[in-house]
C-alpha positions, 0 to 999 in steps of 0.5 A: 538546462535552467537554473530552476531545473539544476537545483530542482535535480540536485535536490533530487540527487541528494536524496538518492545519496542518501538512499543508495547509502542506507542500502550500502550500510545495511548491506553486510548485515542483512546478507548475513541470513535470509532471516536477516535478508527477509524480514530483519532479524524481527530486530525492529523497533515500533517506529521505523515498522509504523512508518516503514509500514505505512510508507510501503503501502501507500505507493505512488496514488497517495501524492499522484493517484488520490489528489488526482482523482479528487482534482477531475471528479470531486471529493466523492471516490477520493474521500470516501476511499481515504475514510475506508483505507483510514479505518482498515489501517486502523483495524489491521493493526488492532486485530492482526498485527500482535496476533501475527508477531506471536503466531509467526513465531509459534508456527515453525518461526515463519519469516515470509507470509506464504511461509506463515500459511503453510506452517499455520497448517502443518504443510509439509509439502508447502503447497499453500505457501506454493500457490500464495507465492504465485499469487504474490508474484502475479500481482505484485508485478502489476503493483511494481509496474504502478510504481515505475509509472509513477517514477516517469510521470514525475520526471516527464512533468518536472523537466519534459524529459521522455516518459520511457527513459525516466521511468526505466532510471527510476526502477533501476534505482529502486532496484539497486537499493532492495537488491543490496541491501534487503529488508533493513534497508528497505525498512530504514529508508521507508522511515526516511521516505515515511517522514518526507512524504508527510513533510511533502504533503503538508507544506504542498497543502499549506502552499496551495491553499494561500496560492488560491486565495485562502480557504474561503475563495477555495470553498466559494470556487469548490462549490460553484461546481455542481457536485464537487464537495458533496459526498453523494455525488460526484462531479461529471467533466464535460469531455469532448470526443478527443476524449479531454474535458472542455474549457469554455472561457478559462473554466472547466465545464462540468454536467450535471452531477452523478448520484453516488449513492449507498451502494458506490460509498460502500465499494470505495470504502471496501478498499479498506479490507485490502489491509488484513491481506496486503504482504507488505504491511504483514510482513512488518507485523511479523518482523517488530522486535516485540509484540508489546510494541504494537500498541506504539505502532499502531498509534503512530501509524493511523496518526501518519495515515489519516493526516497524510491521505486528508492532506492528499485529497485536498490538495487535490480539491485545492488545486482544482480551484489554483489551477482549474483547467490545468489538466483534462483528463484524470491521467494528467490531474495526477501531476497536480502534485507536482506541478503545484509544487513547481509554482509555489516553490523555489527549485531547490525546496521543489526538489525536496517536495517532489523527492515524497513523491519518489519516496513513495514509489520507492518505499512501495515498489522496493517492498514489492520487489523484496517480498517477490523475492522472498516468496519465491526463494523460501517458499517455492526454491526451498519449500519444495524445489530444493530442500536442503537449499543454503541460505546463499543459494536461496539469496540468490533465488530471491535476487534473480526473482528480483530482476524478473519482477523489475523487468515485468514492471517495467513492461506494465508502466510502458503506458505512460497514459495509465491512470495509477489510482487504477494500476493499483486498484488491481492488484489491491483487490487482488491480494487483499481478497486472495489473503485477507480473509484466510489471515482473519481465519488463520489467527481467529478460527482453529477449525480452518483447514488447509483445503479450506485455505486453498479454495479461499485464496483460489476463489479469491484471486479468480473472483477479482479476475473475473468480475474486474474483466467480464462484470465489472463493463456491464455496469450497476451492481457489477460496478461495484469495486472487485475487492469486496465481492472476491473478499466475501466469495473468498471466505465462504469458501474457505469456510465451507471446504474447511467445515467439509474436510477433515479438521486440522492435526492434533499438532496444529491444533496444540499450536493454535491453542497455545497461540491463542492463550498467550495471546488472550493472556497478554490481551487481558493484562493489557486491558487490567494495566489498562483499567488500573491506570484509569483508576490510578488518573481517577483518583489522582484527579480526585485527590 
């Protein structure tokens, strides 16, 4: 091994320490309950939830998946999906996250989300929370597999080692940390790897930028490739029939640009409404330690995404131009990260760059993992398997869950030629279209019944399955990304079956109402502190 490699490796070491040592210290204490183990205590302060909730969501694609399609297509598909991911995050915390920490709580104290749908609606028999625990499971193994990927691209690039072995080690970390030390840990260490993926990006981006010349020689390059920088349209690499873009005279050769019109920006954008429906960001709106925080939360946490995801998409336009035939196929140009990283770095700064990008497989896949778990322990072992089930015993349902989710992911990343941006496109659209639209219905419309909460996250998932399978190959309007049209089917059907059905129980409509005046109340002082504050600035700035 070079020295290069050495200090890249013990830079790489000193952050797992610290990582397996926040899981060590929170141990004792989140094995102390499963409210605890699963969702802390609801002890969590509006910093690490911001944080801890951006960094779980953006996995592996936001240093890998987005930087690299930028870098093979141009501006278009990575631009136009950060601007919907920016506004969901945005609209997510605005409209569900303080509704959700009060509703939790007033529906039976739910610590899980399918725990939350069942309560919602008087489910004794836990049949909604059964089937949103399947759902979570299936996908969350191919969104834990996207992880493992990105775990052994990162160590195949870095030092050549084999992509099988690396990727395995990485996932066995992941897992000896959520294993350990449950949703503290995971909370504590996603601040940390919150904090590096942003200091990551934005040394990488500033490095870049002087390594290709400066921002005027990276435009003037940029633009001398047909349709690179536009937004509706998108760059086209010529690739020949070993299936790798062609160089001609150490340059990339591109065709004519593609149209990418009002139809593809509104699929990319779509990703957006993945949001109001992904498990892991939900469950840290349930677990904030008050629902007054949220406003703090939520500025820090549209802040670090919208910063983060520019930073990443132009790294990626950035390295086309600093390396531009570097890699020629969109599976290799999502190592463009990395690779930037070890020519502009000394080894041991390397090592700490490169770590963000660890971060942020490990925050993602570590929540994945845990919120498996604690679907299929609470909601399925002792919401109707085992009733009278111990918090021991359901611990141990949650970890053995956790094994079998690690070994599935790993068995998803086995193709060390998946694209990431892809992987977790898949699973997005699967739980975003499964849950979003029934969490939009559960806080915001009381006639939504328990049937119609059924047929919506039914349709949803068999509507992603369908057209990302059968649709989607066809092409033209099928080409439209899975997310939105499941997202739609799934609400039209739960607003049909629930206008068919009985209305809900005298009990769970108590609840809602009650809900539902708390939270206008504290949404109605919150606009008067507002206003009085305006007044007081006004008159002050008068006086």
């Amino acid at each position: 091994m070079v020295a290069g490699d050495f200090w890249v490796l013990f830079a790489m070491l000193l952050y797992f320490i610290v990582v397996l040592t926040i899981g060590f210290v929170y141990a004792k204490r989140s094995n102390s309950s499963t409210s605890e183990y699963f969702i802390g205590g609801r002890k969590v302060g509006p910093w690490l939830t911001a944080l801890s909730a951006e960094a779980s969501d953006m996995s592996g694609y936001l240093l890998m998946g987005l930087p690299g399609l930028a870098y093979f297509t141009g501006a278009s598909d990575a631009g136009w999906t950060a601007v919907g991911l920016a506004i969901g995050t945005y609209l997510n915390w605005k409209f569900v996250a303080k509704r959700l920490r009060m509703y939790s709580v007033k529906a039976g104290n739910a610590i899980t989300l399918p725990g939350f749908f069942s309560k919602r609606f008087g489910d004794e028999r836990n049949i909604v929370s059964t089937i949103a625990a399947l759902i979570i499971l299936v996908f969350f193994c191919v969104y834990v597999g996207s992880c493992f990927v990105t775990c052994g691209k990162l160590f195949n690039t870095l030092f050549g080692l084999d992509y099988l072995t690396m990727m395995a080690l990485g996932a066995i970390i992941v897992f000896l940390y959520t294993l350990v030390g449950g949703y503290l840990s995971v909370v504590a260490t996603d601040f940390v790897q919150g904090c590096l993926m942003f200091f990551a990006l934005v040394v990488v981006l500033i490095g870049s930028i002087t390594m290709a010349g400066g921002v005027d020689n990276v435009v003037t390059f940029l633009n001398s490739i047909p349709g690179f920088l536009s937004g509706v349209e998108i760059a086209v690499p010529v690739v020949g029939e070993d299936g790798l873009q062609i160089m001609n005279d150490n340059a990339p050769l591109f065709d004519v640009p593609a149209e990418y019109g009002v139809l593809s920006i509104i699929s990319m954008m779509a990703w957006g409404l993945g949001y109001f429906g992904m498990p892991q960001v939900l469950v840290r709106f349930m677990g904030i330690r008050s629902a007054k925080e949220i406003k703090q939360s939520r500025i820090i946490a549209v802040t670090w995404v919208v910063v983060s995801l520019f930073c990443a998409i132009c790294i990626g336009l950035v390295g086309r131009a600093a390396i531009p035939t570097a890699f020629a196929t969109n599976s290799a140009a999502e190592n463009v990260f990395i690779v930037l990283s070890q020519i502009m770095l000394p080894s041991f700064m390397c090592g700490v760059v490169v770590s963000g990008i660890l971060a942020a497989s490990m925050s993602s896949s570590s929540s994945y993992l845990l919120i498996a778990g604690s679907s299929v322990a609470e909601n399925i072992f002792r919401g109707v398997i085992k009733k009278d089930a111990t918090d021991a015993q359901v611990m141990i349902v949650a970890r053995i869950t956790l094994v079998v989710v690690f070994l599935i992911g790993i068995l998803v990343a086995a193709d060390e030629n998946s694209v990431i941006f892809f992987v977790v496109s898949y699973a997005w659209a699967g739980l975003g279209a499964s849950f979003g639209p029934l969490m939009l219905c559960c806080l915001y419309w009381r006639r939504t019944t328990m049937q119609g909460a059924i047929a919506g996250m039914l349709a949803g998932t068999a509507t992603v399955l369908i057209w990302h399978n059968l649709l989607a190959p066809l092409g033209g309007i099928f080409g439209i990304y899975e997310l939105l049209p499941a997202f739609i089917v799934s609400l039209i059907f739960i607003v049909v079956v629930s206008l068919l059905t009985p209305e809900p129980s005298k009990e769970v409509l108590e609840t809602f109402d009650h809900y539902m005046d708390e939270a206008l109340e504290d949404e109605e002082k919150a606009a008067l502190d507002a206003e009085r504050v305006q007044k007081a600035t006004g008159e002050a700035l008068g006086d």
